[in-house]
N, C-alpha and C positions, 0 to 999 in steps of 0.2 A: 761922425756918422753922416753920410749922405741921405738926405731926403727926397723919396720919388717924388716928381712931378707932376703935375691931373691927369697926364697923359698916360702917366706909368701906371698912377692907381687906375686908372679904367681900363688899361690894358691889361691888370691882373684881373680885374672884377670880370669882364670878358672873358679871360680862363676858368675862373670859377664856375662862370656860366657854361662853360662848352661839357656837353654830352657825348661821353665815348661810346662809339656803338657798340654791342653785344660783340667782343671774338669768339670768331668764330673757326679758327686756325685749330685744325685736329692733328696735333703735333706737343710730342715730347720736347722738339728741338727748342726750346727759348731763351729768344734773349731782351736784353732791354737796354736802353742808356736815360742816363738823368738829361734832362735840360734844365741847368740851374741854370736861374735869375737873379739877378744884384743890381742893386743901381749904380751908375757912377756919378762922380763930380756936378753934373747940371742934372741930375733925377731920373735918366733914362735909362734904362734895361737893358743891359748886357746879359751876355751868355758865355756860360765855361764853356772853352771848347780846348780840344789835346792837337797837337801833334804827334803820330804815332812812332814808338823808336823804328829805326832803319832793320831793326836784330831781328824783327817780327817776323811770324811765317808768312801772315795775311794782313793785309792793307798796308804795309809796310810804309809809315810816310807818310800816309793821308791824315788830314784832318780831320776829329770825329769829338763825338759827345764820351764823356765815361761810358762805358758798359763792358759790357761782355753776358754769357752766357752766365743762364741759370742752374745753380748749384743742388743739388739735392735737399742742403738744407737751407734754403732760403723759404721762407714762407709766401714767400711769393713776388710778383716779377717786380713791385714795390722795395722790395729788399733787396733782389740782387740789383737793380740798378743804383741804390745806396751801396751797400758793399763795395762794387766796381768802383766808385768815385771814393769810398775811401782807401781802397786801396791801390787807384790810377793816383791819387792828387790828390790825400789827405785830407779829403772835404769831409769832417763827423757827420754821420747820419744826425744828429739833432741839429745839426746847422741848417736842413732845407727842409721845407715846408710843402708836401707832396700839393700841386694846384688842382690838376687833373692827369688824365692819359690821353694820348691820340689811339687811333686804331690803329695797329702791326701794322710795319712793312716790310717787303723783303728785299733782304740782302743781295749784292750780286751771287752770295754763297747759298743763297734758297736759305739765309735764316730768317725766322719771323721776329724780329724785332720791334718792341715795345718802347713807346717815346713815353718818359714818365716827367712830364714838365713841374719842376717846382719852385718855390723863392725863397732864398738865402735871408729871412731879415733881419738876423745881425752883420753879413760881410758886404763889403763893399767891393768895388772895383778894386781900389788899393790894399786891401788885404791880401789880396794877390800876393805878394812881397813876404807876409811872414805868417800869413795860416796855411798856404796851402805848398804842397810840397812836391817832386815829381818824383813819381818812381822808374828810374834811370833804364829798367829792365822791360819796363813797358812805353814810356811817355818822355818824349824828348823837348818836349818845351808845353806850358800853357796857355792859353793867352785868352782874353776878351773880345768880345765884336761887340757890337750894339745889334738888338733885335730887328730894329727896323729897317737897317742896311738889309737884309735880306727880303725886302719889298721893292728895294731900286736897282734899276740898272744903271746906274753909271759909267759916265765912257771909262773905256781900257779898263775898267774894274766889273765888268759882267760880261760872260759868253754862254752858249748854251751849242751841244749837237743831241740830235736825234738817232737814236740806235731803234736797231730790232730787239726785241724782250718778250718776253714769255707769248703773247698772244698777237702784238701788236708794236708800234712805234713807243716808243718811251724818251722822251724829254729829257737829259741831263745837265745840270743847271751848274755852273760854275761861278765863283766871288771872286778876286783877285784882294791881296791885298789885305787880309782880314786880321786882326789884333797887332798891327803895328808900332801901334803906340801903347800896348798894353800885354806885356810877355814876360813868361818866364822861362829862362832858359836852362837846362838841364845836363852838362859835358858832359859824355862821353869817359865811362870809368877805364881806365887802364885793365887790361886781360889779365894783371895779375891781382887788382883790384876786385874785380869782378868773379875771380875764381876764390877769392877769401872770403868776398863779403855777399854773396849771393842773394837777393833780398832785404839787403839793407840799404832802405833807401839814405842813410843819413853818410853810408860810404862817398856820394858823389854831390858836392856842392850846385848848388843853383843860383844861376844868376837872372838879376830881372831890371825890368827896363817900363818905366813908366811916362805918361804926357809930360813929366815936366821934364823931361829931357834929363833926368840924370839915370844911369847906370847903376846899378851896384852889385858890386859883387868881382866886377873887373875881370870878365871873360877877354877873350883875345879881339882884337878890334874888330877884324872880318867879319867874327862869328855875329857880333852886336848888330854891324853894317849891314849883315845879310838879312838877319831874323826883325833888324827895320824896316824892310818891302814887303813885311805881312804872309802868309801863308794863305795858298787858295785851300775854299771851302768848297767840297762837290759834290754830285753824287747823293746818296740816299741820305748825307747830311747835310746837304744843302734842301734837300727836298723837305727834309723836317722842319726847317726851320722854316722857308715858306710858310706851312702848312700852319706852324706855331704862329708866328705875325700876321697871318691872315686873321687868324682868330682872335690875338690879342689889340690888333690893331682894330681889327673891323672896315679893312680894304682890301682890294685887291692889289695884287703886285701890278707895278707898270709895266711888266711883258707878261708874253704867254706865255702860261705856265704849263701848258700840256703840248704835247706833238697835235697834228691834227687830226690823227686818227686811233691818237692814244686811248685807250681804253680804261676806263678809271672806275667804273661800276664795282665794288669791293668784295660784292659778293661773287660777280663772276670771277675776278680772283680767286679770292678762297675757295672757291670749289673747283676750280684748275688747279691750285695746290694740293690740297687735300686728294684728290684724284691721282696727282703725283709724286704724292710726297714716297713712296715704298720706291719709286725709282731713286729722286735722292737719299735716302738711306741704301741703298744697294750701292752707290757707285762711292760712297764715301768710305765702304768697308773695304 
């Protein structure tokens, strides 16, 4: 069992501390993702993150936190963001330790999504390997980052461009690079595989790839070679994770984190949404 570090226990006690504002998002549409926490090897705090399968309707590929949309019966968006991670990557709800919530954001899809950040304190980085599992139908590989990599820009491993977005400039933040030495990999089920075993994730074996440089599992060399240059991390989960390390760390990132005429006041958000939301419900019928 790895031991956090003082750095790691204050960066939880700092989530502890953080106060999610009142939402105030007037919408049935929700969703949520876990940011689980684990320490690795020297004490520092990693995060589950997916890469999403290619099969997907939307974000096909990208890199993202468990979640999805909430269920009718979930008791609330604390649950379905549990639920999604045990059913993305086998993570037991008693395995994570709800820390706090950040305030919704929205999706490129106008969903309002709920960051539900929590800490793993029985798993580790290396549990990766035999607790947690991918489901082949949604999530094509797992992998680690460290929290605080998402404070630095380092060369060839950080970019950012600016878009037009709802009212104003909006910032989009990209990682390069991110759980390379810490993955697990998910092939690809045969179509006849896939049409027997629909939902079983135990149909398609997973192979994973650890710091200390051994393999296992014995995927095809490429696939290994490929998934060791890391996956970029962007977009509205790159933007969480910011927003998490800011608070857990209690600094600022070393770039700018907003466009410059990005607009970030939260409630004049939500009252743009909420003003709009009967438009996106119309166009998605």
């Amino acid at each position: 069992m790895h031991q956090l570090n003082q750095k790691s226990l204050d960066a939880l006690k700092n989530l502890r501390n953080h106060v999610c504002p009142q939402d105030n998002y007037q919408t049935t549409k929700r969703s949520a993702v876990l940011v689980a926490l684990l320490p690795n090897e020297k004490g520092d705090l990693e995060v589950i993150l997916t890469s999403r399968s290619s099969s997907l309707r939307t974000n096909a590929g990208d890199s993202a936190f468990p979640g999805g949309k909430r269920d009718p019966e979930d008791v609330d968006l604390i649950a379905t963001a549990k639920r999604e991670a045990m059913e993305e990557v086998c993570l037991p709800p008693s395995s994570s330790q709800v820390i706090t919530l950040f305030p919704p954001v929205l999706s490129r899809h106008m969903q309002v999504v709920t960051p539900v950040v929590a800490y793993c304190p029985t798993l580790t980085t290396t549990d990766l390997f035999h607790t947690l599992s991918a489901n082949p139908s949604e999530v094509s590989a797992i992998f680690t980052a460290p929290l605080e990599r998402f404070l630095s820009s380092r060369p060839e491993e950080y970019d950012y461009f600016d878009m037009s977005w709802i009212m104003s400039s909006h910032r989009v933040h990209r990682f390069e690079r991110c759980g390379a030495d810490n993955f697990l990999l998910t092939p690809p089920r045969p179509k006849s595989a896939m049409a027997q075993n629909e939902g079983d994730t135990s149909a398609s074996p997973s192979y994973s790839y650890s710091n200390d440089g051994d393999s296992k599992g014995g995927p095809e060399a490429e696939v290994v070679d490929r998934a060791k240059v890391g996956w970029p991390v962007y977009g509205m989960t790159a933007g969480i994770l910011i927003e998490v390390a800011t608070v857990a760390f209690q600094r600022a990132p070393d770039f700018q984190v907003y466009a410059h005429d990005q607009l970030t006041d939260q409630d004049q958000i939500v009252k743009w949404y909420n003003q709009s939301e009967h438009t996106f419900r119309r166009s998605s019928l």
